[in-house]
Structure formats: C-alpha cells, structure tokens
PATI-908900 format. One record per residue (C-alpha): residue in one letter; x, y, z. Coordinates in steps of 0.05 Angstrom, whole numbers, padded with zeros to 5 digits, always signed. Layout:
# residues N
aXYZ/...
This chain:
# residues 264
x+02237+02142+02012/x+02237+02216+01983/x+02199+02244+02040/x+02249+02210+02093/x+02307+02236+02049/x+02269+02303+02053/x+02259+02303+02136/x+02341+02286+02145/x+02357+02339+02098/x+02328+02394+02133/x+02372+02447+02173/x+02392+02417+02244/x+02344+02472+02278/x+02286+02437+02249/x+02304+02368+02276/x+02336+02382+02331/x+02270+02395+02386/x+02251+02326+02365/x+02320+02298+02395/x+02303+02252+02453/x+02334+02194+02495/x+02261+02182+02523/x+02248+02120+02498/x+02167+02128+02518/x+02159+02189+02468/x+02122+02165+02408/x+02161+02213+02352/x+02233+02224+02367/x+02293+02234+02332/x+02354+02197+02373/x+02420+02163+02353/x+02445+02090+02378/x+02504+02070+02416/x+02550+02018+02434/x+02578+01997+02502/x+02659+01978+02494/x+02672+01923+02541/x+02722+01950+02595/x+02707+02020+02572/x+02669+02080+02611/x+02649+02121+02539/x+02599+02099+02499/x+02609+02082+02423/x+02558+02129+02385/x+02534+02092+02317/x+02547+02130+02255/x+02469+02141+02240/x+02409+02177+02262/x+02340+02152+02269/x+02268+02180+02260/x+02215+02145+02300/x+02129+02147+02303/x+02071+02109+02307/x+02046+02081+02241/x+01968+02059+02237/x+01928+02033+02176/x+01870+02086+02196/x+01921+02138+02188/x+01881+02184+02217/x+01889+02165+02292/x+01968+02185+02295/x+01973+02243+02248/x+01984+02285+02299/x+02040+02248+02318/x+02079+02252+02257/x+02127+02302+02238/x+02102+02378+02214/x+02168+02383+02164/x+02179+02373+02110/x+02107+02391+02097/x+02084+02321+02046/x+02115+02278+02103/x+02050+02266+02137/x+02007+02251+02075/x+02058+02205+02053/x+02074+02171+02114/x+01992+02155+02132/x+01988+02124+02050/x+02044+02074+02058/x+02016+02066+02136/x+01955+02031+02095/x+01995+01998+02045/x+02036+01964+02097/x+01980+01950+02138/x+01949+01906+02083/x+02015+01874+02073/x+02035+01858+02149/x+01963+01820+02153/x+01971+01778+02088/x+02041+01752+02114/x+02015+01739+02183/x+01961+01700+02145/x+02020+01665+02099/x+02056+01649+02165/x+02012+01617+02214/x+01976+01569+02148/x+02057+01557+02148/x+02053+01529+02218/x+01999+01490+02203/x+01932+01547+02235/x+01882+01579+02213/x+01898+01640+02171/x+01887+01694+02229/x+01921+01656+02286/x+01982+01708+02295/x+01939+01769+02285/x+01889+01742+02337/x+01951+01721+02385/x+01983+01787+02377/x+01921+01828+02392/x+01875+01878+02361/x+01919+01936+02387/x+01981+01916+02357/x+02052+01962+02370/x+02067+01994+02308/x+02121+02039+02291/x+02159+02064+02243/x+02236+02077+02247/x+02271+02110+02187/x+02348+02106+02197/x+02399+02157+02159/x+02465+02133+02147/x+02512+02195+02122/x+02572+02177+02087/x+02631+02150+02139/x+02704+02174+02124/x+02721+02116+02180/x+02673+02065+02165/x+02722+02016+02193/x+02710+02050+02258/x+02646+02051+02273/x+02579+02016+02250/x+02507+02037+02220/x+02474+02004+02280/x+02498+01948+02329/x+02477+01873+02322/x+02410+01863+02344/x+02344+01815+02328/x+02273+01856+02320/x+02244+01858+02383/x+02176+01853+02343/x+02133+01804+02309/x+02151+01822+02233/x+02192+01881+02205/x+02181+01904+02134/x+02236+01936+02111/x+02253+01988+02050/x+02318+02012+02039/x+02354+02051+01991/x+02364+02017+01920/x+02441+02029+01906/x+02478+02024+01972/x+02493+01961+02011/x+02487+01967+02084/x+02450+01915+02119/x+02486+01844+02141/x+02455+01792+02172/x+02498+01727+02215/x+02503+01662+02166/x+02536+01602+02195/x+02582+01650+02246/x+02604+01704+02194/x+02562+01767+02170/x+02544+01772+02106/x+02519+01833+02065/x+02445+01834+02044/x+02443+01863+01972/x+02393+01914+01955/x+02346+01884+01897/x+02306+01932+01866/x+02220+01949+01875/x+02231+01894+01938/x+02218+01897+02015/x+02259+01857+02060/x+02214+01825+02115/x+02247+01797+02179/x+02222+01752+02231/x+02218+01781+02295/x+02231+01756+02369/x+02158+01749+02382/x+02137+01706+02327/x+02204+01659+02339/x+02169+01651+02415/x+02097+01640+02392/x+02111+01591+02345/x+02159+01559+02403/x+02223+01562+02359/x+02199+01535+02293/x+02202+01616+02256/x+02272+01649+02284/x+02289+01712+02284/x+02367+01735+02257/x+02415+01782+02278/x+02430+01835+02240/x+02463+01904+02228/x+02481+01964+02190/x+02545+01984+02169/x+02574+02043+02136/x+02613+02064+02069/x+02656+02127+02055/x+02624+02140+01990/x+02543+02152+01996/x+02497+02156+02044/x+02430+02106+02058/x+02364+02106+02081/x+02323+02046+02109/x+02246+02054+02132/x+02230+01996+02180/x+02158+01981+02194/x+02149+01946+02257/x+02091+01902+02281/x+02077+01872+02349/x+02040+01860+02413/x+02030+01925+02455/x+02061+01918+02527/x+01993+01891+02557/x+01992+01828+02513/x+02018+01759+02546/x+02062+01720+02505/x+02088+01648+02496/x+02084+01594+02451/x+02023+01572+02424/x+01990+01511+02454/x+01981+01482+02386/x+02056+01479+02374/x+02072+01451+02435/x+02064+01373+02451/x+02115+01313+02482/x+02171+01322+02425/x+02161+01401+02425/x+02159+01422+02499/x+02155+01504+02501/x+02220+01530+02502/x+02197+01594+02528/x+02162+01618+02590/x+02101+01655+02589/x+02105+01732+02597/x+02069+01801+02592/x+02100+01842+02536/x+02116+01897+02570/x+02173+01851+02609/x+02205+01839+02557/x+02201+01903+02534/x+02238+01924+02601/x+02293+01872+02580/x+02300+01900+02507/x+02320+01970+02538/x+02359+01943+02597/x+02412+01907+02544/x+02413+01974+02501/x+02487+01982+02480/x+02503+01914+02485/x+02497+01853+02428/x+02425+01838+02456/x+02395+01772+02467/x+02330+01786+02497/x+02288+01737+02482/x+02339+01686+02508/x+02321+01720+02584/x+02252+01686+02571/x+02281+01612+02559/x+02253+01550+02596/x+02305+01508+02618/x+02294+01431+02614/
C-alpha cells in the first residue's frame, strides 16, 4: 500500500508519459468516465488508476512495471507471489464448493491466466456529491483480491436494490466473484456490482488483483453443472468477445456478461 501511495505521490512529470487511453498497453496510468444519458460530455470519475501485469514468477513482467518510485518493482513482484498462492487456494476452495475436484477452475481458466493489477487513487473530493470514485460495474474477471486503505470507506456494493458501504476491517482482503466464474459455474457463484465513491476529508487507495482467462480461452458453463433442471444459461464464447463487449459498454452501468445469455 506504501509503495502505491509512493507512485501517486510523485510530481505529475513523472506519471504523466505513462497516461494512456490504449486499453492494449500493459502499464498505463488512465482515469474512468461516465456517459450522462442525453449528454454529449463525458463525466470524468474523481480517481486515477495505475495498471500492469502481475505474475507469481515475478520475473517475467518486471520490465513492465513502473521505474518510480524506485522499491515499487521489488514490492510489487513479492505480493505478485503472495497473491498468486492465495488466488489458487480460493479457486481450489471454490470449485470443492461446487461439488469438483480441487483444480477444476484453474484447469478451466487456463495455464496462461490474465493477470493484472490495478491500483486506484482516490484524492479527497470537495464535491463528492458530484461525482463518483468509479462507476457501477461487476469484475470482468474470474476473482479480484482486493486491499484497500484501512481508515477510509469507499467501496459499496448493490444489496436488495440499494448500495451499501463496505467497511474497511483491518489486516483483511476483500475477494469478489467475477463475471467469469458466475458463467462457468452456470449461475450458481454471481458476481455483484459495485463502486467507489468519494469523501471531502481524506483520500484512499485500493490495489485490485485480477485473475482470469486470457482472450484465447473459450468459456461457458461447465458440463458438470449443467443437466435437465440446470440448462446453461450462457452461451459458449472465446474470451476475447467478451472482452470486446466489456470495452464497447465503457461509460455506461455495464452488464456484459448478460450479452452472453441463452434465452429459453
């Protein structure tokens, strides 16, 4: 968390050659928006992001993370491995919770999972009213592992129709389901919407680790989860589709894996 504190604290002139809207650039600093209905402009969300790879053998993407502040890349590659040791015991925790064998989502994802890593900086808002930390979204991934910071309340999720805050406890992740594991295990795991919002007062950091199927991988619910009573409720599809859809509905309360439904 220091390190990421570290990277937004630098001078704008050392962040600002890794500003990019090219979503295919694997380190980029950009900023999210919000389409108004009925309105041209664009709502810009009051945050910026850092994105990169992240990789358990750390040593395959270190060239890919950033050069300042200087401990950022040691750091980053450390907590890669921790969270790589992590993502695969829940994985394991999950499918035994659908009733497979302990390495049936790792398998089904792939051997060359997605993985990235996207720290979000959240100055404080003088409007907060007026804007948000990001826009309501579900992870486009299998499984998110989230830090964030300890004494600021940002992140809301959607409860019965209303949003409700998401209390920081302290020394604890937050792990959210993500849009592909809701489709492999045909509906039984779902993934939430969430979002950030801001306060006047202090600023906050989150560090999402993301992990999923790369864009070559096909998806669709797994054939052991499907029978008479649970038909698949989603089609079959190569990740890099949806993918396509994820970006297309950028700026706009996404529902992307709903593009992918079956209709019976």
């Amino acid at each position: 968390m220091a390190a990421v504190k570290d990277f937004f604290e630098l001078r704008p002139e050392e962040r600002w050659h890794l500003f990019s809207d090219d979503k295919t650039k694997p380190l980029r600093v950009s900023n999210y928006y919000l389409r108004v209905e009925g309105e041209k402009d664009k709502v810009t969300m009051w945050s910026e992001t850092l994105a990169h790879p992240w990789d358990p053998a750390n040593d395959v993407i270190a060239h890919l993370l950033p050069r300042n502040p200087p401990h950022y890349r040691e750091i980053a590659n450390e907590y890669g491995k921790e969270i790589g040791w992590l993502m695969r015991q829940l994985l394991s925790l999950i499918s035994q919770g659908l009733g497979l064998k302990k390495d049936t989502l790792q398998t089904r994802i792939g051997e060359k999972p997605r993985l990235v890593s996207q720290s979000n900086y959240y100055p404080p808002c003088p409007q907060p009213q007026l804007t948000m930390g990001l826009p309501p979204h579900t992870d486009l991934n299998a499984l998110t592992v989230l830090m964030q910071s300890e004494n600021v309340t940002g992140l809301q999720v959607i409860k019965d129709g209303e949003w409700v805050s998401v209390d920081p406890v302290p020394d604890a992740f937050i792990v959210n389901i993500g849009d592909q594991i809701q489709v492999l295990s045909n509906g039984r795991y779902k993934s939430v919407h969430h979002r950030a919002v801001t306060n006047k007062d202090s600023e906050r950091i989150s560090i999402a680790m993301f992990y999923g199927p790369n864009k070559d991988t096909i998806m669709g619910p797994m054939k052991d989860l499907i029978d008479e009573e649970h038909p698949p409720v989603y089609r079959n599809y190569r990740h890099g589709e949806f993918l396509n859809e994820f970006h297309k509905q950028e700026g706009t309360w996404r529902r992307v894996k709903e593009a992918f439904e079956l209709q019976h």
